[in-house]
C-alpha positions in Angstrom: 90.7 126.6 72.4 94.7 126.9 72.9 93.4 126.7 76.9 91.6 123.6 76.8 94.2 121.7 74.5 96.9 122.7 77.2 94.8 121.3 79.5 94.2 118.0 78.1 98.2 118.0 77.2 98.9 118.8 80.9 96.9 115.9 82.3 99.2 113.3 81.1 101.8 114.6 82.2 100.1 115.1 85.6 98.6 111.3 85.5 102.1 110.1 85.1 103.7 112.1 87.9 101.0 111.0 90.3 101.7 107.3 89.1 105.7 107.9 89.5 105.2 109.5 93.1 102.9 106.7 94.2 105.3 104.2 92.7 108.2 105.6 94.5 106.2 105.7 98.1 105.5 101.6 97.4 109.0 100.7 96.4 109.9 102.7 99.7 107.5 101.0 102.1 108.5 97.9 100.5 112.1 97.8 101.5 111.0 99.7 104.7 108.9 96.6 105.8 111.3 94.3 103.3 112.1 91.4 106.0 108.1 91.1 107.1 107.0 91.1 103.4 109.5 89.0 102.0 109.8 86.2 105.1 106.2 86.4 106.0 103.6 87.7 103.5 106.0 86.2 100.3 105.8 82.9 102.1 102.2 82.6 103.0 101.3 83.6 98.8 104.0 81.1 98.0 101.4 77.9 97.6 99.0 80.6 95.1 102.0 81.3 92.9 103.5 77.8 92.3 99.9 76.4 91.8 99.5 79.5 89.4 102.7 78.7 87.5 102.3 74.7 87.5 99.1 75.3 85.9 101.2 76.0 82.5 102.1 72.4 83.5 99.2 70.1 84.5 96.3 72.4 82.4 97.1 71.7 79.1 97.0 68.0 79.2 94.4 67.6 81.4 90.4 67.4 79.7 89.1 70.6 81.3 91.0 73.2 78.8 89.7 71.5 75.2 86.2 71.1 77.2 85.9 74.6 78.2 87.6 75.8 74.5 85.1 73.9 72.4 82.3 75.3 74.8 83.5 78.3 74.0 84.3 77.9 70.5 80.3 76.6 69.9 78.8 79.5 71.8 80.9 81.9 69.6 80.0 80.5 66.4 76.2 80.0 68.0 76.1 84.5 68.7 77.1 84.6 64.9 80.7 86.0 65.4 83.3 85.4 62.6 85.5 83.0 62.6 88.3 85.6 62.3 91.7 85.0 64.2 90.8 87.7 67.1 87.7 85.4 68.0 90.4 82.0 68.2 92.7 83.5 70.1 90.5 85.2 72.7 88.6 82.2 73.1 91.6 79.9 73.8 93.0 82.6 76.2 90.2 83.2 77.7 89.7 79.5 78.5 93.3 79.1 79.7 92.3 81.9 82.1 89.3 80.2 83.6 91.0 76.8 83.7 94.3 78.3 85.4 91.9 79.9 88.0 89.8 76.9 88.9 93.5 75.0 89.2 94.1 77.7 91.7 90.9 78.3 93.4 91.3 76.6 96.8 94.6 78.4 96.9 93.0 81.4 95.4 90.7 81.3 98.2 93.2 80.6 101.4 96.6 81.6 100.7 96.2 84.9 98.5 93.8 86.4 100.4 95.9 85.6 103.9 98.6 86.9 102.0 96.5 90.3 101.1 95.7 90.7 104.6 98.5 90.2 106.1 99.8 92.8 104.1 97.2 95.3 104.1 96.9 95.2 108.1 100.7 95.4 108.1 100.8 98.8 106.0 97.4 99.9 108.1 98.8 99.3 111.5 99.9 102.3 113.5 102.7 100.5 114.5 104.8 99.8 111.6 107.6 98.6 113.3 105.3 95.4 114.7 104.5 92.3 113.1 100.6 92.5 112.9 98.9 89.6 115.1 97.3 86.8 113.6 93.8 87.1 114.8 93.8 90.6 113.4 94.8 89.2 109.7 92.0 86.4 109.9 89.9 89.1 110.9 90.4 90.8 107.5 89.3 87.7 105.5 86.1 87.7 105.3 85.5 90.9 104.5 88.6 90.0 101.5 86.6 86.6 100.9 83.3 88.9 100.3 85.0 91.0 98.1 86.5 88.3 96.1 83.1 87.1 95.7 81.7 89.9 94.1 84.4 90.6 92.2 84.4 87.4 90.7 80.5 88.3 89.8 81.9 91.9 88.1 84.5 90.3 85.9 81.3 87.8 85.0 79.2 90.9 84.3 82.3 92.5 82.4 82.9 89.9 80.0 78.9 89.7 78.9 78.6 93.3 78.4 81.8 93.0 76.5 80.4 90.0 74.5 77.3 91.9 74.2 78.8 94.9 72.3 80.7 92.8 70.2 77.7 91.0 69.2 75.8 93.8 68.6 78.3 95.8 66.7 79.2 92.9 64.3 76.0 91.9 63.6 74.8 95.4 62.7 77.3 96.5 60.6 77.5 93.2 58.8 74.1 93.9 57.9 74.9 97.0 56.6 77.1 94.5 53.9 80.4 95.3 55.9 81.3 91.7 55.7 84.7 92.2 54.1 87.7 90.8 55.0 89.6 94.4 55.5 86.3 95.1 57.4 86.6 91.9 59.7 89.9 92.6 60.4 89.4 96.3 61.2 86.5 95.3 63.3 88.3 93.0 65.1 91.0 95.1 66.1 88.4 97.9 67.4 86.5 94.6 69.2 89.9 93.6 70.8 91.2 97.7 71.9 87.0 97.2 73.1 87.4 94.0 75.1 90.8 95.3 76.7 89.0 98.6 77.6 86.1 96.9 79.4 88.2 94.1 81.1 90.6 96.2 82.3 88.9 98.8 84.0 87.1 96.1 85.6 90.5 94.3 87.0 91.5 97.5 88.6 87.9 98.5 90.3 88.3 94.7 91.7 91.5 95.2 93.0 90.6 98.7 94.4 87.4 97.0 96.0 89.7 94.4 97.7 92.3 97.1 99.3 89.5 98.9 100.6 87.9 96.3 101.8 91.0 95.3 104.0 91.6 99.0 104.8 88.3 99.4 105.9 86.9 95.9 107.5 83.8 96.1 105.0 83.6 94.2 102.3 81.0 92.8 99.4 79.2 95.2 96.6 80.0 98.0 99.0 83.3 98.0 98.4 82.9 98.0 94.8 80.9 101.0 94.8 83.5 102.9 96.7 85.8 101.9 94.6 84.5 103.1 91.4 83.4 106.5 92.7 87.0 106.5 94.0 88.4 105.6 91.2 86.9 108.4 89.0 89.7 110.3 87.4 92.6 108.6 88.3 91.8 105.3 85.9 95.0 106.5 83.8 97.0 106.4 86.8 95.7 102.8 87.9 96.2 101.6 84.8 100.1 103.1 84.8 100.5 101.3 87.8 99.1 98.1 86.8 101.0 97.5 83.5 104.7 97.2 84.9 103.8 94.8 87.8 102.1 93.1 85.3 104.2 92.9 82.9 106.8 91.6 84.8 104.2 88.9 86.4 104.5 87.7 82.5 107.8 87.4 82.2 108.0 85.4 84.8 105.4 83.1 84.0 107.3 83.0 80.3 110.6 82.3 82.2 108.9 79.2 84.2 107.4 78.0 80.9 111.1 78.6 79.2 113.0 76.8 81.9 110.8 74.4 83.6 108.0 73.5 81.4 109.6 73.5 78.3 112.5 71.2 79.9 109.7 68.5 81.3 108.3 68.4 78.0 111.6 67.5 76.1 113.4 65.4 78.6 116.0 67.9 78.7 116.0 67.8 82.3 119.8 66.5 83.7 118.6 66.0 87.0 114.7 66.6 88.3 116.6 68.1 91.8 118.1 71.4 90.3 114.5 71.7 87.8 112.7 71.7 91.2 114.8 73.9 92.9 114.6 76.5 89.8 110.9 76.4 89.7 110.7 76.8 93.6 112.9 80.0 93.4 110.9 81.5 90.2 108.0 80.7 92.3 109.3 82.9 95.1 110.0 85.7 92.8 106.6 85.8 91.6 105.0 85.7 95.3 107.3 88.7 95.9 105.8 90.5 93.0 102.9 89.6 94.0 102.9 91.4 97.3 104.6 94.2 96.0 101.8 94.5 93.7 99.3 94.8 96.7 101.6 96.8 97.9 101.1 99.5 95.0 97.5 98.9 95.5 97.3 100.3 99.2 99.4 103.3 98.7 97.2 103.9 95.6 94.4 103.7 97.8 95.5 106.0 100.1 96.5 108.9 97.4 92.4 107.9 95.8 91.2 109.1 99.5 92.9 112.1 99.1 91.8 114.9 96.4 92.8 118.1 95.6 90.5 120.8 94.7 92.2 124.0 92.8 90.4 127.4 93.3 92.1 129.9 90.6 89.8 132.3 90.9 90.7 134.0 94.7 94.2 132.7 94.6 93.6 129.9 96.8 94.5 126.1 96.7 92.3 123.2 98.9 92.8 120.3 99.7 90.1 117.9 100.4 90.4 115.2 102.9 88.5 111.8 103.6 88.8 111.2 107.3 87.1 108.5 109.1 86.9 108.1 112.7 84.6 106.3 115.3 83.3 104.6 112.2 82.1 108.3 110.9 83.3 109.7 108.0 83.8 114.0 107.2 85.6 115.9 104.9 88.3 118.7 105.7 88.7 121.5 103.5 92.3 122.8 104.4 94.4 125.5 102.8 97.5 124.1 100.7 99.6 126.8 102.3 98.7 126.3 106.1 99.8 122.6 105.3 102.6 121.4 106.6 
């Protein structure tokens, strides 16, 4: 009993030292490749991240947010969920989200996933030093476009399940009288850790899908697959990863909203010149963060094909490696000590 709750106190600590390592190797390659990613790769995801953050401009004014809300909002009240705070305020965010992404789609679609595979083929090339070509970044987007496809389709297939669980849950406890207030709001704090759970794990197989489908020219529900069965294990140390690029994206979405969008709606603005300029710098800083997030992706892909295998009971340590050549794939089993 004292061995197994070691154990499960150990793998934290183990999660978060693989997460710090991987970090460390991404901030690294980044300012090894720092004039490529920031003159070339920045630039090309440029026209995604302004559309992303003038969407906080144009998308609450315009008749597609309350139409996909009320939608919403009906369908909701139609599966019989309560009309608790949790429900309003996923259902409003959850409609900025899809309007902000149909805003950006066409951008979505071109410049992001240029941007991705510029960077990926970069990082993959076996000359580092080199500027990948251009023919060999367009022909990483369709496999990328693929991917994006069916990841689009899994985030689809997330939310419903997550919807689904929710439905069910309420609707059988509340028939079991648990119709309380204290009970709503407990349940709808369990719903929302639920909904995170689900979402999130999905976000991070997607992204996984689309780094290996760049890393690996195939793209589609293939990728997917690989990536959950690569992901196994290591979904605390993608979701360490995730949260501080994140988080920062958020802040700087907050800080256009603060300086820009919160300006144009007061008429604070002295001169529209030096408000343009502003958002067209915060712009840059979020495509930069952008490919540094892709960035963390590909180096966490790398460490994912790469396990370890422990053998405590001869006094030996493996190391199992994924190795793919001539489009074949086989696994080495080396000793830990013979490695260099």
């Amino acid at each position: 009993m004292l061995f197994s709750l070691s154990a499960m106190e150990e793998r934290p600590r183990i999660q978060m030292e693989k997460a710090t390592k991987i970090i460390r190797r991404s901030i690294y390659s980044f300012l090894q490749n720092y004039q490529y990613l920031t003159a070339t790769a920045a630039l090309v995801a440029f026209p995604y991240s302004a559309s992303i953050l003038l969407s906080q401009l144009f998308v609450p004014s315009s008749p597609l947010l309350p139409s996909i809300h009320n939608r919403l909002r009906i369908l909701f009240q139609a599966a019989g969920f309560p009309s608790s705070e949790f429900f309003t305020v996923l259902s409003f965010k959850i409609s900025q989200t899809i309007s902000s992404s149909i805003f950006a789609l066409p951008l979505t679609l071109s410049f992001l996933l240029i941007a991705k595979a510029s960077i990926i083929q970069h990082l993959n090339h076996h000359k580092p030093n080199l500027p990948p070509s251009f023919s060999s970044v367009l022909s990483l987007y369709k496999p990328l476009l693929t991917t994006h496809i069916c990841n689009f389709l899994l985030l689809l297939s997330a939310n419903a399940t997550a919807f689904s669980l929710l439905f069910f849950g309420f609707n059988f406890l509340e028939g079991f009288g648990f119709s309380s207030p204290n009970w709503l709001l407990f349940l709808s704090a369990a719903g929302a850790v639920l909904y995170s759970i689900i979402v999130a794990n999905a976000l991070i197989i997607c992204n996984l899908a689309l780094v290996s489908s760049g890393m690996e020219r195939s793209g589609g529900y293939l990728a997917i697959l690989k990536a959950c069965v690569l992901i196994r294990g290591r979904t605390s140390t993608a979701l360490i990863l995730a949260v501080p690029v994140n988080l920062i994206l958020a802040a700087i979405e907050a800080l256009f909203h603060y300086r820009v969008v919160r300006a144009y709606h007061t008429g604070d603005m002295m001169s529209s010149f030096p408000m343009a300029l502003e958002g067209v710098l915060i712009a840059y800083l979020y495509s930069t963060f952008l490919v540094l997030d892709t960035v963390v992706s590909c180096m966490f892909f790398k460490s994912c094909k790469t396990g370890c295998l422990v053998d405590q009971e001869g006094g030996y340590s493996y190391r199992i490696e994924i190795s793919e050549e001539y489009g074949n794939a086989y696994v080495k089993l080396k000793n830990i000590e013979e490695l260099p």
